[in-house]
PQR file of N, CA, C, O and H, with PARSE charges and radii, in Angstrom:
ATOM      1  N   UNK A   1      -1.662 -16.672  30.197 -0.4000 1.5000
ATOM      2  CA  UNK A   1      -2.261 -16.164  28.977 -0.0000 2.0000
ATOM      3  C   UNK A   1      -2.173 -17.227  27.888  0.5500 1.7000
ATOM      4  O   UNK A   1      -1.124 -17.842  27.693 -0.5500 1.4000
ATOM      5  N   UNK A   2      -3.156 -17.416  27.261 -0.4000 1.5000
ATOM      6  CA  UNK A   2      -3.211 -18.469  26.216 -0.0000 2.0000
ATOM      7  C   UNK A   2      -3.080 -17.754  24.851  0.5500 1.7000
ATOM      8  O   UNK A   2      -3.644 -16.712  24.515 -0.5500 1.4000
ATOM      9  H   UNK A   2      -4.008 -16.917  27.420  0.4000 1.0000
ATOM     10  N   UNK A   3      -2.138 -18.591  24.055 -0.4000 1.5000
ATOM     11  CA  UNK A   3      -1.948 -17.953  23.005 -0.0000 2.0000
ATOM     12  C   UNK A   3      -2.312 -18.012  22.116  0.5500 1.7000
ATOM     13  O   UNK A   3      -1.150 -18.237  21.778 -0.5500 1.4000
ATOM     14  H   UNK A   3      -1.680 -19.437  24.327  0.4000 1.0000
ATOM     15  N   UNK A   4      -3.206 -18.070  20.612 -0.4000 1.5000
ATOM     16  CA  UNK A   4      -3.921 -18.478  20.527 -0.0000 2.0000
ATOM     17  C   UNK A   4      -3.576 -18.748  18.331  0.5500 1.7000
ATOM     18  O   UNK A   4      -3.701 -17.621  17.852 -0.5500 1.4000
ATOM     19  H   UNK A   4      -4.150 -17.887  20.887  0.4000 1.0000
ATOM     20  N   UNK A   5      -3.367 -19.397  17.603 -0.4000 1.5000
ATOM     21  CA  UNK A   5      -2.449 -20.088  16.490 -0.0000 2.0000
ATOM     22  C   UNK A   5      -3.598 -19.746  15.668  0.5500 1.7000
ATOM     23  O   UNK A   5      -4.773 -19.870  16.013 -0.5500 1.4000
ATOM     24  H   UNK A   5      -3.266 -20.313  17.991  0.4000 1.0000
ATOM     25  N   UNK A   6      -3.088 -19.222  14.337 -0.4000 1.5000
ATOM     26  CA  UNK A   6      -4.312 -19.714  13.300 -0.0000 2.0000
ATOM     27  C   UNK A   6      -3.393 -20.283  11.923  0.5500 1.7000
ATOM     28  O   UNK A   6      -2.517 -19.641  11.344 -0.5500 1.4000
ATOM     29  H   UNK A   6      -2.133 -19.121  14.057  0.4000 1.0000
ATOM     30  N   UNK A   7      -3.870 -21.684  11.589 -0.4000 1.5000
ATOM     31  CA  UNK A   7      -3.186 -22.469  10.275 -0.0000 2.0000
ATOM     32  C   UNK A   7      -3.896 -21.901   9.005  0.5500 1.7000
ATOM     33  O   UNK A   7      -5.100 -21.658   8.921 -0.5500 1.4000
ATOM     34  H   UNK A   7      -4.581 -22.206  12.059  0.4000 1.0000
ATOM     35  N   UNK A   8      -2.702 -21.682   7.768 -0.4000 1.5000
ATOM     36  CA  UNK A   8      -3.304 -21.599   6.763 -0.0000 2.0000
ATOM     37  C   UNK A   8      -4.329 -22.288   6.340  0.5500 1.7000
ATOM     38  O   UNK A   8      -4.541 -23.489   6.506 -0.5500 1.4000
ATOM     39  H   UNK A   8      -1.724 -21.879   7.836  0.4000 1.0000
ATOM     40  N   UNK A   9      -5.003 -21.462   5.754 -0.4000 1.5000
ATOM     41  CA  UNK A   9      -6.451 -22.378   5.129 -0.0000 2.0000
ATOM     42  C   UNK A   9      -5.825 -23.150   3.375  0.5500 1.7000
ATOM     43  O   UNK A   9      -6.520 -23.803   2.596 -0.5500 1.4000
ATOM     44  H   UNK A   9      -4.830 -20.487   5.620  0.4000 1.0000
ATOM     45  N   UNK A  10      -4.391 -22.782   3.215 -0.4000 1.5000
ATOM     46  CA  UNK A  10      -3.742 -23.781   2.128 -0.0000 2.0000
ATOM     47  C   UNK A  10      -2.716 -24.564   2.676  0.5500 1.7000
ATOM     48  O   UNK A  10      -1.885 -25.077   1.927 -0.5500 1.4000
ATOM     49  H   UNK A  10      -3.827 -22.252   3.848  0.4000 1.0000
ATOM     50  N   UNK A  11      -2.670 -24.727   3.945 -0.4000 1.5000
ATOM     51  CA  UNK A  11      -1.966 -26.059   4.878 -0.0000 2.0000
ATOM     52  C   UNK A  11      -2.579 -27.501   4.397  0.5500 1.7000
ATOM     53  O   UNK A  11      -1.811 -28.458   4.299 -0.5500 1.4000
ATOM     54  H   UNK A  11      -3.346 -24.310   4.553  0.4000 1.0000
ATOM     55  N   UNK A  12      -3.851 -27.632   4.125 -0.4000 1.5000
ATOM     56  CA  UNK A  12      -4.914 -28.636   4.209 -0.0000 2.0000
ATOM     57  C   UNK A  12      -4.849 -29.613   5.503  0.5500 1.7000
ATOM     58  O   UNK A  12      -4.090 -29.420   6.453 -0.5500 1.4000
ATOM     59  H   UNK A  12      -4.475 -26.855   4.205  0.4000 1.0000
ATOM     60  N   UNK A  13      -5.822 -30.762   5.386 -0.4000 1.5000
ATOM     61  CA  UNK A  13      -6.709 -31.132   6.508 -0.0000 2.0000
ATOM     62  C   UNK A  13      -5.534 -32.247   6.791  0.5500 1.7000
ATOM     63  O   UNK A  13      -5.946 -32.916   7.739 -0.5500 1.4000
ATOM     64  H   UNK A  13      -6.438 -30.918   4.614  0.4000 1.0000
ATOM     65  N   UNK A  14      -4.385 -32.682   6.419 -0.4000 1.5000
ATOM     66  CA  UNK A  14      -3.510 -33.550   6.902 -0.0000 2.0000
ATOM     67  C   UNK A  14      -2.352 -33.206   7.933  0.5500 1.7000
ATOM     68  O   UNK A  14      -1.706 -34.042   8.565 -0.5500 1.4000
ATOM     69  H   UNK A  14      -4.050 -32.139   5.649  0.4000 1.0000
ATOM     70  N   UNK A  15      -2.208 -31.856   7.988 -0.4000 1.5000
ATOM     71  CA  UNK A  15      -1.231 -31.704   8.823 -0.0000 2.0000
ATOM     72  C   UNK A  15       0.197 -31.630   8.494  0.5500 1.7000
ATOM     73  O   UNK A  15       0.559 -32.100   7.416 -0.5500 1.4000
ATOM     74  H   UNK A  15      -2.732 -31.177   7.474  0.4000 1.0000
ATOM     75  N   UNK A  16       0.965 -31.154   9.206 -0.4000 1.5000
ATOM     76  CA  UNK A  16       2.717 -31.494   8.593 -0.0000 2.0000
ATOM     77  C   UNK A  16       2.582 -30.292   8.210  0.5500 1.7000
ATOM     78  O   UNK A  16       2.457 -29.396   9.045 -0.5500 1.4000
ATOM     79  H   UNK A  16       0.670 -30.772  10.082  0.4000 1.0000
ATOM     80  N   UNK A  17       2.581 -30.048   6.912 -0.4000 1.5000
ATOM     81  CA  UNK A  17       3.048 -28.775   6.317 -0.0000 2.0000
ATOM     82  C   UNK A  17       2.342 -27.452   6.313  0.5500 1.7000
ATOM     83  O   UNK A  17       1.716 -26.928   5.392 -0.5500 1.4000
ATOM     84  H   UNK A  17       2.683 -30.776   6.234  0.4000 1.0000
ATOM     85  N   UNK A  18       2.653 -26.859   7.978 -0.4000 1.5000
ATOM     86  CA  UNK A  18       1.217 -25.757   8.508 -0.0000 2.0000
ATOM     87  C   UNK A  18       2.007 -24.804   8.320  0.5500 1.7000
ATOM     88  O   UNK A  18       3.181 -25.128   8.498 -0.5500 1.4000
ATOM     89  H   UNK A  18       3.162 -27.285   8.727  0.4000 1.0000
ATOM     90  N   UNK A  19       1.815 -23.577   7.981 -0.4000 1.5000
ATOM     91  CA  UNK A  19       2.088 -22.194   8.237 -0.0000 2.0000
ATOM     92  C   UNK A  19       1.499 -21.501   9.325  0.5500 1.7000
ATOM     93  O   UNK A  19       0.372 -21.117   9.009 -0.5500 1.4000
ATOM     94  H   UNK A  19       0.861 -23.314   7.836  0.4000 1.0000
ATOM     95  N   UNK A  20       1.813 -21.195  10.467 -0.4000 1.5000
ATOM     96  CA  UNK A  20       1.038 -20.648  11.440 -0.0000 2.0000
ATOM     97  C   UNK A  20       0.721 -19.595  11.651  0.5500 1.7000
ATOM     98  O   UNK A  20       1.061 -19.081  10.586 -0.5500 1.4000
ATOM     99  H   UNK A  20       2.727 -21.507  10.724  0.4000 1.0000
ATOM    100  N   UNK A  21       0.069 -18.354  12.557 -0.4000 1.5000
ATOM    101  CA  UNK A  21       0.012 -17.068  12.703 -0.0000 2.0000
ATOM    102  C   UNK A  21      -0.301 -16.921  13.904  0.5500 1.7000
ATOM    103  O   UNK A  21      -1.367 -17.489  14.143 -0.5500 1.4000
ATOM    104  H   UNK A  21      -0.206 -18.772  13.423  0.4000 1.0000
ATOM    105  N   UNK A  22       0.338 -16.192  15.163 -0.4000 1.5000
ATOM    106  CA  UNK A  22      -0.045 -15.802  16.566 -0.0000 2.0000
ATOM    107  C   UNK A  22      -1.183 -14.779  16.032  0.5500 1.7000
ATOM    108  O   UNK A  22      -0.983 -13.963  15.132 -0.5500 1.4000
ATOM    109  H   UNK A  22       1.204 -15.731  14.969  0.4000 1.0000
ATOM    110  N   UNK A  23      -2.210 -14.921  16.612 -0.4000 1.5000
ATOM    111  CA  UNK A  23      -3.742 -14.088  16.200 -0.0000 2.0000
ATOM    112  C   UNK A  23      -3.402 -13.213  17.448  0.5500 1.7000
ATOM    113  O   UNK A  23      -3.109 -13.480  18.614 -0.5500 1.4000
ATOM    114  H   UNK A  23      -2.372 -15.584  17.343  0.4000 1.0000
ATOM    115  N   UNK A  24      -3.615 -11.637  16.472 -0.4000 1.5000
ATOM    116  CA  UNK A  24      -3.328 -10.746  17.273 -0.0000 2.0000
ATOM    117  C   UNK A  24      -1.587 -10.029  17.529  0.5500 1.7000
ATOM    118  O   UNK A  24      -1.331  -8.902  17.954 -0.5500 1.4000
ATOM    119  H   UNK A  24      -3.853 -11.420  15.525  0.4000 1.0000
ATOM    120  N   UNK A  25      -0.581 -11.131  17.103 -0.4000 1.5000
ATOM    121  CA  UNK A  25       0.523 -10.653  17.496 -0.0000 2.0000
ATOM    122  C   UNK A  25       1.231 -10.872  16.100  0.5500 1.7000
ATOM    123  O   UNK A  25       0.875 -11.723  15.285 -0.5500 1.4000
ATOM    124  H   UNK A  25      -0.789 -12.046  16.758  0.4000 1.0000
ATOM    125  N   UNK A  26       2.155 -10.099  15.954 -0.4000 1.5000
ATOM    126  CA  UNK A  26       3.110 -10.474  14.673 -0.0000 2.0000
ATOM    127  C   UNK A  26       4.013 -11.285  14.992  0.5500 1.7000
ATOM    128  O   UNK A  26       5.152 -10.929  15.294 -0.5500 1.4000
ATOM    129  H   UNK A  26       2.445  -9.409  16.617  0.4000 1.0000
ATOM    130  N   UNK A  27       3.500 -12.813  14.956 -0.4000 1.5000
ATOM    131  CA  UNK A  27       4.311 -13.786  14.734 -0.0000 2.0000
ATOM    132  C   UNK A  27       3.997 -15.262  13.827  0.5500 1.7000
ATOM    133  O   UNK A  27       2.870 -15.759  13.836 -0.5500 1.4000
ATOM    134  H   UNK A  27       2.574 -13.102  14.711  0.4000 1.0000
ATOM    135  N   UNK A  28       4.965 -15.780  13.177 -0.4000 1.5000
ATOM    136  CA  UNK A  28       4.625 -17.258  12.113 -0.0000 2.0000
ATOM    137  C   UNK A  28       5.493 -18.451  12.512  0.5500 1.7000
ATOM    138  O   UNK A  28       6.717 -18.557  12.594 -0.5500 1.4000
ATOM    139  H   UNK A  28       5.880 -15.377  13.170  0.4000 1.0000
ATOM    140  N   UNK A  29       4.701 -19.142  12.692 -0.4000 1.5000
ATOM    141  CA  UNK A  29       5.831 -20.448  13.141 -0.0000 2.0000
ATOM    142  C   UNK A  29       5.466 -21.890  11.951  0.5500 1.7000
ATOM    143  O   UNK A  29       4.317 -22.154  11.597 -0.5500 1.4000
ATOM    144  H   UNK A  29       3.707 -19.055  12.625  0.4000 1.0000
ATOM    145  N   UNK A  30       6.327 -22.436  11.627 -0.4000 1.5000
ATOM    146  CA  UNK A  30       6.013 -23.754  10.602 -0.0000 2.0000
ATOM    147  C   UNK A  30       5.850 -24.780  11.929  0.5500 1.7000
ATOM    148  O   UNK A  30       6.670 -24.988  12.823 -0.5500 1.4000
ATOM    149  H   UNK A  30       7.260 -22.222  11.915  0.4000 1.0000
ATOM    150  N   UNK A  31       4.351 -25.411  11.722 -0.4000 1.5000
ATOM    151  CA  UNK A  31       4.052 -26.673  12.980 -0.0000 2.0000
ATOM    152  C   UNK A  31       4.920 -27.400  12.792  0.5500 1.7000
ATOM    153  O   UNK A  31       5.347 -27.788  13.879 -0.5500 1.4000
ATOM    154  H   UNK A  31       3.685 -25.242  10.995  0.4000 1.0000
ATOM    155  N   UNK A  32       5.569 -27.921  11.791 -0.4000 1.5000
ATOM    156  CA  UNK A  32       6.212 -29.312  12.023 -0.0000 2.0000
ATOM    157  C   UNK A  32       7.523 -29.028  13.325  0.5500 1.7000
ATOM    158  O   UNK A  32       8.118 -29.863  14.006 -0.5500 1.4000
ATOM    159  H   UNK A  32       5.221 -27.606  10.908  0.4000 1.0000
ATOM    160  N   UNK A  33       7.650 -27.410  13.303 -0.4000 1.5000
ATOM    161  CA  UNK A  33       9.147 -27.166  14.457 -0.0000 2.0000
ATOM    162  C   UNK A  33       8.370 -25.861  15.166  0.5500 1.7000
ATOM    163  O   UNK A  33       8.689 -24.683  15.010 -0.5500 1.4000
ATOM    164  H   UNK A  33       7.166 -26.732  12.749  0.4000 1.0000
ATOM    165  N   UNK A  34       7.142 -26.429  16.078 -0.4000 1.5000
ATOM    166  CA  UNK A  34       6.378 -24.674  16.613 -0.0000 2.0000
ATOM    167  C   UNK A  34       7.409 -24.607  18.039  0.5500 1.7000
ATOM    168  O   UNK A  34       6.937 -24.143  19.077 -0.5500 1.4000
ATOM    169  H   UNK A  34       6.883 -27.386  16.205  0.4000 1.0000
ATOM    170  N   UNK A  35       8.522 -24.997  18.003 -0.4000 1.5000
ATOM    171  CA  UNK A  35       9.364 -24.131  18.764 -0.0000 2.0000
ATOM    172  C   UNK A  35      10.274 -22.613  18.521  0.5500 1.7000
ATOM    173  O   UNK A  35      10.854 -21.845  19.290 -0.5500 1.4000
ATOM    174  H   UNK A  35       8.906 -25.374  17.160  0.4000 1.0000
ATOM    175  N   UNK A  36      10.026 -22.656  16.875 -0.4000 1.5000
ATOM    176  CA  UNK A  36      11.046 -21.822  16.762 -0.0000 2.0000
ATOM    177  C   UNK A  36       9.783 -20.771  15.789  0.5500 1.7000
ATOM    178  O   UNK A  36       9.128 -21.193  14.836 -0.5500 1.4000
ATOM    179  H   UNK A  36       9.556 -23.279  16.250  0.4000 1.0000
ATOM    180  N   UNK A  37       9.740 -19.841  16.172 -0.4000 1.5000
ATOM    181  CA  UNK A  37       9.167 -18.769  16.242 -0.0000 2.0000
ATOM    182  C   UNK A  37       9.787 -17.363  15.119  0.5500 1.7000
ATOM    183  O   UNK A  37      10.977 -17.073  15.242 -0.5500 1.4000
ATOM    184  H   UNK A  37      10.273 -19.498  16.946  0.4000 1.0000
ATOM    185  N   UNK A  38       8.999 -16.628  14.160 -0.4000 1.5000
ATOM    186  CA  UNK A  38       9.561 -15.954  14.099 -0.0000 2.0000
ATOM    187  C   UNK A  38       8.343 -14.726  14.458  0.5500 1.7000
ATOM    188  O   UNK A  38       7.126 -14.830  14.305 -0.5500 1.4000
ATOM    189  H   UNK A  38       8.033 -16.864  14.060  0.4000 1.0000
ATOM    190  N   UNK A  39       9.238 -13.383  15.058 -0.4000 1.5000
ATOM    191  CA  UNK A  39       8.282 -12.392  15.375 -0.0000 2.0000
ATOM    192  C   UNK A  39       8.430 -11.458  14.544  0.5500 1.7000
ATOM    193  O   UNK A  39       9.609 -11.359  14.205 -0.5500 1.4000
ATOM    194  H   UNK A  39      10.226 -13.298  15.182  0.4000 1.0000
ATOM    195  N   UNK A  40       7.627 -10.586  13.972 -0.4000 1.5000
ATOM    196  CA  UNK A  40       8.024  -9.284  13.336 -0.0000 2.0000
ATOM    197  C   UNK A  40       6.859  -8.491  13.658  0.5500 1.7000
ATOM    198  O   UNK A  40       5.742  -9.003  13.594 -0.5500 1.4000
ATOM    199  H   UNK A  40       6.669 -10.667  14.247  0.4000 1.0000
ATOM    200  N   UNK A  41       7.035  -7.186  14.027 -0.4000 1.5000
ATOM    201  CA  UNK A  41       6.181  -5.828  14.205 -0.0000 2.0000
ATOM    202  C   UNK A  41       4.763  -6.210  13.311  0.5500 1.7000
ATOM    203  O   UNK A  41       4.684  -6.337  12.089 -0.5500 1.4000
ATOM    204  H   UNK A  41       7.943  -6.770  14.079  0.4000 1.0000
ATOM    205  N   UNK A  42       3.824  -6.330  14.189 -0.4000 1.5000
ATOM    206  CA  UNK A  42       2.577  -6.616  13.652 -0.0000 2.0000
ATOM    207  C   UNK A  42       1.999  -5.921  11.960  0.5500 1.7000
ATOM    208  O   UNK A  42       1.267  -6.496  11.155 -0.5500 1.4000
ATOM    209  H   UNK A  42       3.888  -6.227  15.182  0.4000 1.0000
ATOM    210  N   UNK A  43       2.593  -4.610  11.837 -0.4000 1.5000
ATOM    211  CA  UNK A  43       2.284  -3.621  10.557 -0.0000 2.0000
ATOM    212  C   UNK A  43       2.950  -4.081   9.900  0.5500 1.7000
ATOM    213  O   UNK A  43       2.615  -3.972   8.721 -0.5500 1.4000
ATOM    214  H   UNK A  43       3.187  -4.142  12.490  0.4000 1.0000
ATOM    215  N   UNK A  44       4.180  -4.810  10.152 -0.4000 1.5000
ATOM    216  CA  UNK A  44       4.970  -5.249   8.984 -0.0000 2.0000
ATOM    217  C   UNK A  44       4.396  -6.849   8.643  0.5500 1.7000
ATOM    218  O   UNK A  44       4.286  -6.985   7.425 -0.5500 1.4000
ATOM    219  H   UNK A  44       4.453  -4.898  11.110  0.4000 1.0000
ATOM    220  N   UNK A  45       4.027  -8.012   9.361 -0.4000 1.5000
ATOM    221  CA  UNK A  45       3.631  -8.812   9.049 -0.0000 2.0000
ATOM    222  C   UNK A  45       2.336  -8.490   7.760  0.5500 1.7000
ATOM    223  O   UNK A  45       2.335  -8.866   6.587 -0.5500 1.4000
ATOM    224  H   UNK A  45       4.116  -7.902  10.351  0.4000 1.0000
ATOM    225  N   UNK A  46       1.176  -7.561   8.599 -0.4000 1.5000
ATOM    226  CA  UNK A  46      -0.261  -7.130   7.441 -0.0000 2.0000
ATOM    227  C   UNK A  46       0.341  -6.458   6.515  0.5500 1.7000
ATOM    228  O   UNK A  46      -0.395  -6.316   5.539 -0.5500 1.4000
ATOM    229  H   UNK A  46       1.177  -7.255   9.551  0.4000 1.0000
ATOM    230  N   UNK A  47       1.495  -5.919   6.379 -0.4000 1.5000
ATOM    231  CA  UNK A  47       1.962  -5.620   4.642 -0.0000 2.0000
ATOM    232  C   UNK A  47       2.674  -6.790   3.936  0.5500 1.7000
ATOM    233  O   UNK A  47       2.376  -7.171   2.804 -0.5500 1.4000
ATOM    234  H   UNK A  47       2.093  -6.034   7.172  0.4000 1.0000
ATOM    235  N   UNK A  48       3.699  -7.359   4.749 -0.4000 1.5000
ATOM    236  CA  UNK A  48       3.899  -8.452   3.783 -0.0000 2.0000
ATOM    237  C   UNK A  48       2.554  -9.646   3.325  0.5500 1.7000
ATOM    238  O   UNK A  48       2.676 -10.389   2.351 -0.5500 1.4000
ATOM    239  H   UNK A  48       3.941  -7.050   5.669  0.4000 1.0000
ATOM    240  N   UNK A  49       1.301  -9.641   4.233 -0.4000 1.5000
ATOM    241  CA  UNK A  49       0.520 -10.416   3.673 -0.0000 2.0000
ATOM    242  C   UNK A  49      -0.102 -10.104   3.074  0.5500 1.7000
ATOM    243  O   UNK A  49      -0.691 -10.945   2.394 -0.5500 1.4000
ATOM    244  H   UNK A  49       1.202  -9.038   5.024  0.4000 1.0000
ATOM    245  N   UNK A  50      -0.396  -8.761   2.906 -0.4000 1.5000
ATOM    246  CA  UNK A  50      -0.936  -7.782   1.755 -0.0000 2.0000
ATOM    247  C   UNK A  50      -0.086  -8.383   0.119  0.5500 1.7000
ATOM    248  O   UNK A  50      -0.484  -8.957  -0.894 -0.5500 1.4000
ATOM    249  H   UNK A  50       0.082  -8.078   3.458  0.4000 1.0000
ATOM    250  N   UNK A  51       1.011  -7.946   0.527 -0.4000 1.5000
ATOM    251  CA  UNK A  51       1.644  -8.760  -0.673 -0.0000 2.0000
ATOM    252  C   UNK A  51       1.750  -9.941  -1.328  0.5500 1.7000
ATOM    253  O   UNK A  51       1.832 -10.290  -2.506 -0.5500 1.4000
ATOM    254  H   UNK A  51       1.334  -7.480   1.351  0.4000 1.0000
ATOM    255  N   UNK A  52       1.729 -10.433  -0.338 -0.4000 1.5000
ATOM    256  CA  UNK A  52       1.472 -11.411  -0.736 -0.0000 2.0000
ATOM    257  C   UNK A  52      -0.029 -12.279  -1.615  0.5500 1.7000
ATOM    258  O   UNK A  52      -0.109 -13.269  -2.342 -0.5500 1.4000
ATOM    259  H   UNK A  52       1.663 -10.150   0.619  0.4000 1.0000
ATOM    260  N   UNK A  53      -0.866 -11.456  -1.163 -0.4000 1.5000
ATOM    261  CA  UNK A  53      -2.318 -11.846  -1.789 -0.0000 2.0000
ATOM    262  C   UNK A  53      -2.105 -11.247  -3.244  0.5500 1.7000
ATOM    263  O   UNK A  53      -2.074 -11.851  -4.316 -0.5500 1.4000
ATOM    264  H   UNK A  53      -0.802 -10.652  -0.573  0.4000 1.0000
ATOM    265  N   UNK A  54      -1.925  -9.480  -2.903 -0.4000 1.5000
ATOM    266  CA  UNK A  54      -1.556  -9.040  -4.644 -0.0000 2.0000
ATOM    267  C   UNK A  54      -0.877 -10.023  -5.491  0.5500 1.7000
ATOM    268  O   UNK A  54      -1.227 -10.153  -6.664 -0.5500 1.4000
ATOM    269  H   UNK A  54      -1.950  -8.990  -2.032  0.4000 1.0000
ATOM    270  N   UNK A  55       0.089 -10.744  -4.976 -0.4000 1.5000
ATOM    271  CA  UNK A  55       1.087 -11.641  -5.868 -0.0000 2.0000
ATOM    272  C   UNK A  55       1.982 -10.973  -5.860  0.5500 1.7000
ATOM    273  O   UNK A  55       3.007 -11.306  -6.454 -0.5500 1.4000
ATOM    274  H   UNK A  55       0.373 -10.639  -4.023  0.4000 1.0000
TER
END
């Protein structure tokens, strides 16, 4: 199964400092270390990013 990453669109086009998102699953990993993973319950990830947009 391929897994499949989506980078912030405020990472920009250089790389290094990515915020990641497993599409589809509740998980965020920072690229510069995509070994270490964090997971949280998919409903809880779309509320904290909810919040995060409100500010």
């Amino acid at each position: 199964m391929t897994v499949s990453w989506r980078k912030s669109s405020y990472s920009g086009n250089s790389g290094g400092d990515c915020v990641e998102l497993r599409v589809g699953l509740g998980a965020v990993r920072d690229s510069k270390n995509a070994r270490v993973v964090l997971e949280v319950p998919s409903a809880r990830l779309v509320a904290f990013l909810n919040a995060v947009k409100r500010g």
